[in-house]
C-alpha positions in Angstrom: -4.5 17.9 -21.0 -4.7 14.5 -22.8 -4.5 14.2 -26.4 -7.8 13.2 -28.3 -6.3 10.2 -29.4 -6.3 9.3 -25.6 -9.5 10.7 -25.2 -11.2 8.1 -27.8 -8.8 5.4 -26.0 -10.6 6.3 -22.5 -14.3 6.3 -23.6 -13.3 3.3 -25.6 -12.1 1.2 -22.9 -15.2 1.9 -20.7 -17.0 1.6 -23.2 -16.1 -1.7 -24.2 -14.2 -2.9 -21.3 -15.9 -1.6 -18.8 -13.3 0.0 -17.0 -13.7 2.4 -14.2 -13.2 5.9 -14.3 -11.9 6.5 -11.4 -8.6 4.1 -12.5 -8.7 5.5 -16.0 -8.1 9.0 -14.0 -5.3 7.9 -11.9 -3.7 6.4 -14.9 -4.1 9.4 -17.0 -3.1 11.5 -14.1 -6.7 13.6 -14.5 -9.4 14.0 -12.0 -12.4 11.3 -12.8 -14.7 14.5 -13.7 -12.6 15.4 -16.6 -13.5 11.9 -17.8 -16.8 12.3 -16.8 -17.0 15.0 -19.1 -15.8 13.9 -22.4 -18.2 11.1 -22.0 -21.3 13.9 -22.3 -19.6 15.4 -24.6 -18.9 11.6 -26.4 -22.7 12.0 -27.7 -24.0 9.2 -25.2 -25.2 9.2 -21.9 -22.4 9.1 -19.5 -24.8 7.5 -16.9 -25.7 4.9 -19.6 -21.9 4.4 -20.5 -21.1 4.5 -16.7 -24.2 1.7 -16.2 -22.8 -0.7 -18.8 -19.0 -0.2 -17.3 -20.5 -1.3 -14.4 -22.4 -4.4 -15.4 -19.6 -5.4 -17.5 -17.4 -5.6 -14.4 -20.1 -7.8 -12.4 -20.5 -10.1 -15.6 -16.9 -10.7 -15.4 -17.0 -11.1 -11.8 -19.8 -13.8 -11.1 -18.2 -15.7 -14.2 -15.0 -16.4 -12.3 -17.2 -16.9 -9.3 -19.1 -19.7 -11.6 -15.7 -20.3 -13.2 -14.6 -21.8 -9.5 -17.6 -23.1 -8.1 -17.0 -25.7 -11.8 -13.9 -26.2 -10.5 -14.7 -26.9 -7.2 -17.4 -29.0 -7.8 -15.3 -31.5 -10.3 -12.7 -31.9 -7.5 -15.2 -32.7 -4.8 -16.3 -35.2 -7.1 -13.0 -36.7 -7.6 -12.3 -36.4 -3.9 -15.2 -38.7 -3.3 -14.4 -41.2 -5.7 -10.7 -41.2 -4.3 -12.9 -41.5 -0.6 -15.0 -44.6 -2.1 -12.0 -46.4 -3.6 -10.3 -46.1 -0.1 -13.5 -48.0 1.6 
């Protein structure tokens, strides 16, 4: 049985984080619908919370996509001029 101060802690970190449920579980040592179910009874939706866990995950995922196409695309640029000093 988890403590309510871990209960705020788990809703929080969905919540704000947008962690999943699933690993909040296995870190907590509970099954995900335990979690599932102090979300309903947080007041919110839990398919609304579960949603914005979700899209917070892909926002961080296409900026380190974006993150290293940047990257990419500087050092191509200086590969080039290295290429065209070369010539």
């Amino acid at each position: 049985m988890l403590t309510p101060e871990q209960k705020r802690e788990i809703i929080a970190r969905i919540k704000e984080k947008g962690e999943r449920v699933a690993d909040l579980a296995k870190e907590y040592g509970v099954q995900p619908r335990i979690i599932s179910g102090y979300l309903s009874r947080s007041g919110q939706s839990s398919g609304t919370l579960l949603e914005l866990s979700k899209l917070k995950r892909e926002k961080e995922a296409l900026l380190k996509i974006v993150g290293q196409l940047i990257v990419d695309q500087k050092l191509g640029k200086k590969i080039q001029r290295l290429l065209w000093q070369l010539i």
